[in-house]
C-alpha positions in Angstrom: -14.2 -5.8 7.6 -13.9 -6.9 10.8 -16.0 -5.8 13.9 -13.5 -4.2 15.6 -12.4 -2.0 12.7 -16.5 -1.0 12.3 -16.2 -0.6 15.9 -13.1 1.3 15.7 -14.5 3.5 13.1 -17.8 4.2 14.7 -16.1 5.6 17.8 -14.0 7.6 15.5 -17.3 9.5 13.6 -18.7 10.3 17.7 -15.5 11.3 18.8 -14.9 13.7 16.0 -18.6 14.7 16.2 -17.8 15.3 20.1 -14.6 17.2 19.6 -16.1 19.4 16.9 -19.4 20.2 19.1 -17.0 21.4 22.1 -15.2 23.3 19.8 -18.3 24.9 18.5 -19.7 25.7 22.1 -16.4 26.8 23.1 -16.8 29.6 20.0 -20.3 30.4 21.0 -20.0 31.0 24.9 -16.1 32.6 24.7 -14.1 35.0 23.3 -10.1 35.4 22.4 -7.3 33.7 23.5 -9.1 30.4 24.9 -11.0 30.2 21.6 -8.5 30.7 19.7 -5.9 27.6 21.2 -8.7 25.1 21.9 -10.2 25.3 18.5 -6.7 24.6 17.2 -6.3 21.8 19.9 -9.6 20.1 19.2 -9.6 20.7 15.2 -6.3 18.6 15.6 -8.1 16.2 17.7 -10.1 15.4 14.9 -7.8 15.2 12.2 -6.5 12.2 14.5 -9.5 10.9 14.7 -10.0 11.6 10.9 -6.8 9.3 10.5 -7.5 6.7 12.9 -10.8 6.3 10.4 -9.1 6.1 7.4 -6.5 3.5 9.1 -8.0 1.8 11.8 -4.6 -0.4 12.5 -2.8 2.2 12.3 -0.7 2.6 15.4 -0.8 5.7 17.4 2.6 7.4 17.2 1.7 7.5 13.2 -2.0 8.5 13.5 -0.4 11.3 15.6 2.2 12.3 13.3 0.3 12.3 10.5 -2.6 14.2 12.1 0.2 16.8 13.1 2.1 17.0 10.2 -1.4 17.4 7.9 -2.5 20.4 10.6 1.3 22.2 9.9 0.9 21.3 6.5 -2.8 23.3 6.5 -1.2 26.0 8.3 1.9 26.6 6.7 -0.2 26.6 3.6 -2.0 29.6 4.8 1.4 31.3 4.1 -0.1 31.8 0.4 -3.3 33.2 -1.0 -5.2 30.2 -1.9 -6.7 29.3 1.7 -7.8 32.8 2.0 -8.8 33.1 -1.6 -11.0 29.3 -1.1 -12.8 30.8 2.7 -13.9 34.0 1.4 -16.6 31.7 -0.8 -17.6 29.2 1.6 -18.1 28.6 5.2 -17.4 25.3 5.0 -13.8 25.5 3.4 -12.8 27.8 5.9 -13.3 25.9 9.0 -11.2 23.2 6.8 -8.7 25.5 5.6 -8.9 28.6 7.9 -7.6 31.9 6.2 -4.9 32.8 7.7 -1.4 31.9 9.3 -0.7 31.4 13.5 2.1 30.6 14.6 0.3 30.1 18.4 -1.8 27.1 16.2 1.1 25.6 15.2 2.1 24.9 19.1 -1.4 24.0 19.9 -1.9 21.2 17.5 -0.1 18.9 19.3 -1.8 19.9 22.4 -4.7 18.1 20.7 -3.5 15.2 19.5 -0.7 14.1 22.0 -3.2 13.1 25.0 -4.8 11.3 22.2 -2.0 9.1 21.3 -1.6 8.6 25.2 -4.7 7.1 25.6 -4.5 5.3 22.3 -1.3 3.8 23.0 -2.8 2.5 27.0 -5.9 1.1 25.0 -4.1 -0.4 22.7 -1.8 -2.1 24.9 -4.9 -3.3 27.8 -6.6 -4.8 24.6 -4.0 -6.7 23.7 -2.7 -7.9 27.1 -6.4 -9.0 27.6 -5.9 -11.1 24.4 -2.7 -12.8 25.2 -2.9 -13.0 28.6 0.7 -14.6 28.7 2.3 -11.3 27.5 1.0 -10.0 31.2 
């Protein structure tokens, strides 16, 4: 494994940690509607950062999809009984899964992961116009 995949994957683990403390602090100080759409925004955050893990070459119109489509997928999925049925016996699955369906979340998780795939994408292309310095 190369450095800058362990690199790559480090900064994904703090990132996600990051994103997941602000959503966490944003639950403890508020209340309602701001909550409810940046805890959607940042748990979609970190499903990108989740895929960007997984596949560190991955490029960042992918890692986005993927991180949106898996967060539509969760949500649609809410549609039946089973999320609801798995969070009523643990915590844990239910900040995975949540309980129940929101349209509003479905709009917000690309709020999350879009600037992501901004920044990515600018990254991505400064690194490697600072490696081939003729493509400048």
């Amino acid at each position: 494994m190369s450095l800058a995949v362990r690199w790559t994957r480090l900064l994904m683990v703090a990132w996600a940690a990051g994103f997941t403390g602000a959503a966490f602090a944003i639950r403890a100080a508020m209340d309602g509607p701001i909550e409810q759409y940046s805890g959607a925004a940042l748990s979609a955050a970190i499903v990108y950062t989740i895929v960007i893990f997984i596949w560190p070459t991955v490029s960042p119109p992918a890692a986005g999809s993927a991180a949106i489509a898996y967060c539509w997928f969760i949500e649609f999925a809410q549609l039946t009984p089973i999320p609801a049925a798995l969070s009523q016996r643990s915590w844990f699955v239910r900040q995975l899964l949540g309980a129940q369906f929101d349209l509003i979340d479905v709009a917000w998780y690309p709020v999350g992961v879009i600037p992501l795939v901004a920044v990515h994408s600018l990254l991505r292309a400064r690194t490697r116009s600072q490696e081939n310095p003729s493509l400048s």
